[in-house]
C-alpha positions as CSV (number, residue, x, y, z in Angstrom):
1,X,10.4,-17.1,14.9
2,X,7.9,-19.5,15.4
3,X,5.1,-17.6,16.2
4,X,2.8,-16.4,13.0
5,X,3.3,-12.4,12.5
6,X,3.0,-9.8,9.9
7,X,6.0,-9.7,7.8
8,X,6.8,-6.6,9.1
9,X,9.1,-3.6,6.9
10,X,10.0,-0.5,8.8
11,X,10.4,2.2,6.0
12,X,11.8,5.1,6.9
13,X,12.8,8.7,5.0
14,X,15.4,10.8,6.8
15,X,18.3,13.2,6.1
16,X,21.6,12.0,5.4
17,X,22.2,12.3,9.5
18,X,19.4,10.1,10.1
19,X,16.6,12.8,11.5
20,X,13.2,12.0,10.3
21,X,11.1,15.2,11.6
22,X,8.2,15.4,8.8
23,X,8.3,18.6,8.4
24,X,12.2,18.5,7.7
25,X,11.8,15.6,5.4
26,X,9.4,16.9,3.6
27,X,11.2,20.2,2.4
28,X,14.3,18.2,1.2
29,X,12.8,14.7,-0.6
30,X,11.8,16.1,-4.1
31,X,9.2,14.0,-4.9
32,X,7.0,10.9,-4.3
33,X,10.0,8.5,-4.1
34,X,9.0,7.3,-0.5
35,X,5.0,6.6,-1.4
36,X,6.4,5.2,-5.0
37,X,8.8,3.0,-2.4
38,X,6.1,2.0,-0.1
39,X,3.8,0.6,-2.7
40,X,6.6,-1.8,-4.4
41,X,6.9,-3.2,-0.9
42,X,3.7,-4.4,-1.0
43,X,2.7,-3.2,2.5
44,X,-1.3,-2.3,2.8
45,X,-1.4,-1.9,6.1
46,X,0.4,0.6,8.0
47,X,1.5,1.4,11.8
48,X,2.1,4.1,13.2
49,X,2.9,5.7,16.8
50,X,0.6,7.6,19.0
51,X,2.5,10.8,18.0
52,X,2.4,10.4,14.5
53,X,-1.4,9.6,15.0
54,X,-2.1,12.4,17.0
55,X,-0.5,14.5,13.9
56,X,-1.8,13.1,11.4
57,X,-5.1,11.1,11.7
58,X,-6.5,11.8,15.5
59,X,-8.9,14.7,17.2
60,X,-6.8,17.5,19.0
61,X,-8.5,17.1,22.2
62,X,-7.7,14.0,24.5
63,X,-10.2,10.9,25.7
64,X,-10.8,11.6,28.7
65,X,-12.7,8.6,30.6
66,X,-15.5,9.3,33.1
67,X,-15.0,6.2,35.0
68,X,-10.9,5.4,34.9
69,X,-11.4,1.1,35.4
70,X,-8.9,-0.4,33.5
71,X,-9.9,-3.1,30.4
72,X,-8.3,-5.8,32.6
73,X,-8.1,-8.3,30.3
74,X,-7.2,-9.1,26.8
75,X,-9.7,-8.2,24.2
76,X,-10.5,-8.0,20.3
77,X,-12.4,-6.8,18.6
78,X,-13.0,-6.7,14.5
79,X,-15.8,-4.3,13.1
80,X,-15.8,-4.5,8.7
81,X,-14.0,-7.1,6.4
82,X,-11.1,-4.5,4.8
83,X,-8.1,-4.8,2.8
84,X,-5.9,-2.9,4.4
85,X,-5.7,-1.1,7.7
86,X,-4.2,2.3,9.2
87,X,-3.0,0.9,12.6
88,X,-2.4,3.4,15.7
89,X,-0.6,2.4,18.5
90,X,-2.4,4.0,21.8
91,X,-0.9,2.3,25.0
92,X,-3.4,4.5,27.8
93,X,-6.5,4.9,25.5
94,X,-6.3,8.4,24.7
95,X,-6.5,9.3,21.5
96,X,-10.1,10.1,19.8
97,X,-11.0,9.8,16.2
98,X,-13.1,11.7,13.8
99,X,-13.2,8.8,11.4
100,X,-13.1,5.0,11.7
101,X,-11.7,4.4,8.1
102,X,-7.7,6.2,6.9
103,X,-6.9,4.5,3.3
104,X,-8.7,1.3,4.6
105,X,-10.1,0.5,8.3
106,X,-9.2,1.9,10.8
107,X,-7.5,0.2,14.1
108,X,-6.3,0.7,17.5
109,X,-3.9,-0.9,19.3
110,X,-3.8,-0.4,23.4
111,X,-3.0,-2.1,26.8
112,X,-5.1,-3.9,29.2
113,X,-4.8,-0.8,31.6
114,X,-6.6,1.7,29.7
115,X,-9.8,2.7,30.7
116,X,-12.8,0.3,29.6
117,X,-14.7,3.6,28.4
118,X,-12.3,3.6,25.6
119,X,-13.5,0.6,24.0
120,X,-16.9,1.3,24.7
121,X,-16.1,4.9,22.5
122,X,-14.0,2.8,19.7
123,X,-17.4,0.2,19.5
124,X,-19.5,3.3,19.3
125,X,-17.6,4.8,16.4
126,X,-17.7,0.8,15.1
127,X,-13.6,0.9,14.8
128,X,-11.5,-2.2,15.2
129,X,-9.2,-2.6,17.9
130,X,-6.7,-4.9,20.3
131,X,-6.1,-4.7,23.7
132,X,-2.8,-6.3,24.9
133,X,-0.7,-6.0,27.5
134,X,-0.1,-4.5,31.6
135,X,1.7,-1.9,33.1
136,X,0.7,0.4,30.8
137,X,2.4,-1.2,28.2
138,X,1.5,-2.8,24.8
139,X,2.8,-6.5,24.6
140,X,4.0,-6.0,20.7
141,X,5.1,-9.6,20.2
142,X,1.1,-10.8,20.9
143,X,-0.5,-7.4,19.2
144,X,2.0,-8.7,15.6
145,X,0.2,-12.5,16.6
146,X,-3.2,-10.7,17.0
147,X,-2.8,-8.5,13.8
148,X,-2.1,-11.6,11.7
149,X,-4.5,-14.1,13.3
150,X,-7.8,-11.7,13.2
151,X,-7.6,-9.5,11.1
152,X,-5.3,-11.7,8.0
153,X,-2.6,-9.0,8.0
154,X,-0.2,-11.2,5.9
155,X,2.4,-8.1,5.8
156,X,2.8,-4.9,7.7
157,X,4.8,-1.5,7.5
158,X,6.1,0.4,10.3
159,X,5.7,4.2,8.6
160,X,6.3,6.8,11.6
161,X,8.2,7.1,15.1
162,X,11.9,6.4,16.2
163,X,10.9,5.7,19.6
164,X,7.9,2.7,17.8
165,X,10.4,1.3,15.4
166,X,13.1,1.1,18.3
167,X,10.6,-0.6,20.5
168,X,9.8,-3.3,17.3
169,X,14.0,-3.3,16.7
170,X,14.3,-4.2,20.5
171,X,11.6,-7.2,20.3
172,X,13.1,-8.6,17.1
173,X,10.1,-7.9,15.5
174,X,11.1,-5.9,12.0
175,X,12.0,-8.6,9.2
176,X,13.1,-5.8,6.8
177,X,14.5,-2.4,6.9
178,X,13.7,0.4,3.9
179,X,15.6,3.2,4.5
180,X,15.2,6.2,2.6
181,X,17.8,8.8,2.7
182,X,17.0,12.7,1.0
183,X,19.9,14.9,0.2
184,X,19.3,17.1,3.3
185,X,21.2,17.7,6.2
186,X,18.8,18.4,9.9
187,X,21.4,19.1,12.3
188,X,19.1,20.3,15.1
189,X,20.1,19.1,18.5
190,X,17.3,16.9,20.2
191,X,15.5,15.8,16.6
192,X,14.2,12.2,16.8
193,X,16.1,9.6,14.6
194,X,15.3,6.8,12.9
195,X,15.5,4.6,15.9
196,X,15.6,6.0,19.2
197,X,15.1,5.5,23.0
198,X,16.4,2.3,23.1
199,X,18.7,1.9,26.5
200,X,22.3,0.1,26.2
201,X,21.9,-3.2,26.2
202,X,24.8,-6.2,24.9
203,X,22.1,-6.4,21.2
204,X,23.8,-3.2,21.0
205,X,24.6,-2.1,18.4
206,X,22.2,-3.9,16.2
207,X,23.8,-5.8,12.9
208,X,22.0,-5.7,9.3
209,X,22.9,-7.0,6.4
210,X,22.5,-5.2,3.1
211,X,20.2,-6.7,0.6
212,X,19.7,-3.8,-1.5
213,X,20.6,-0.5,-3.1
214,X,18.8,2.0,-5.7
215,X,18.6,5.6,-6.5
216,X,14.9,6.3,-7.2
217,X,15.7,9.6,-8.5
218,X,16.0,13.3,-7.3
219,X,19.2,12.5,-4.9
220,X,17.4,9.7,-2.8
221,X,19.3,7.0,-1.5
222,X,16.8,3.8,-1.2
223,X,18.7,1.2,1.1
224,X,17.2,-2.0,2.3
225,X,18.8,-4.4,5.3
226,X,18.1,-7.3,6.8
227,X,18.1,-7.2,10.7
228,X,20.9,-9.7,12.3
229,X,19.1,-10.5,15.4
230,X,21.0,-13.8,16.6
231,X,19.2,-15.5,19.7
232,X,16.2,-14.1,18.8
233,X,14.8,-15.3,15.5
């Protein structure tokens, strides 16, 4: 690619048929062998879906703008000098926050077509944020350039959502995969996977080559591929 990104690492727990519910994941990994994982990779910052923001970071209750007029335009904005950041992605502006710092700074990523309000409640709270992209829709390719050339994110790990990491998959946008599997078995119908939502297309399915192997201990498999994405590095 010859644009400057993140080096970006999607690391991933699941059960042996590739489900990644947290709750699920939780009750069959043993120990700390994903956080023990994610610091040898060397990832600070981390990024993370609206869903897994909403559990695990954001208020319960919704932004809801006074005045709906879109941002319109692309926008960023840098409030601190950190380390590392907790990214979210929020595409319409909705999500509200009862801090502006998560293990490091905290910062939002949304589209030009949420409301302008939202900023002006992120600059009020002084948290960091990017504004990219129409329709509704976060241009991920310029958020990664945005990420790297404001805020010196050098590298960047994708830590929650099957429906974010196949939206980076789809772009060409993940450079490494760490995949974590616990000896566990979901086998609920409808549970989210690893990567999911992406439509057929003729990238799929998607090739990796294997770079890696180790059991950490406590029947977790730690694997780590390299993406195979042809035409588009």
């Amino acid at each position: 690619m010859n644009r400057n990104k993140p080096y970006t690492i999607c690391h991933m727990m699941m059960s042996v048929d590739g489900r990644i519910d947290c709750d699920m994941t939780e009750k069959i990994e043993p120990g700390d062998e994903y956080y023990d994982a994610l610091a040898r990779l060397n990832c600070p910052s981390l990024l993370m879906g609206r869903v897994t923001m909403q559990m695990h970071y954001a208020s319960p209750t919704p932004f809801i703008a006074d005045d709906p007029a879109e941002i319109g335009c692309e926008k960023v904005c840098r409030f601190g000098d950190h380390s590392a950041y907790t990214i979210g992605l929020d595409s319409r502006g909705r999500l509200q926050w009862p801090s502006n710092e998560f293990d490091g700074g905290l910062l939002v990523i949304t589209s030009e077509s949420a409301p302008k309000a939202y900023l002006d409640r992120l600059e009020s709270q002084q948290i960091s944020y990017i504004a990219t992209g129409d329709n509704g829709q976060i241009n991920l390719p310029r958020a990664l350039e945005l990420l790297h050339d404001h805020f010196g994110i050098e590298r960047l790990a994708l830590t929650g959502g099957g429906n974010l990491n196949g939206s980076f998959l789809k772009e060409g946008l993940i450079d490494e995969l760490s995949i974590m599997i616990a000896p566990g078995i979901d086998g609920r119908r409808g549970m989210v996977s690893a990567f999911d939502g992406l439509p057929d297309s003729p990238e799929s399915p998607y090739h990796l080559e294997l770079t890696a192997v180790e059991q950490p201990g406590n029947g977790v498999v730690w694997l780590r591929y390299r993406p195979i994405f042809n035409d588009k590095q």
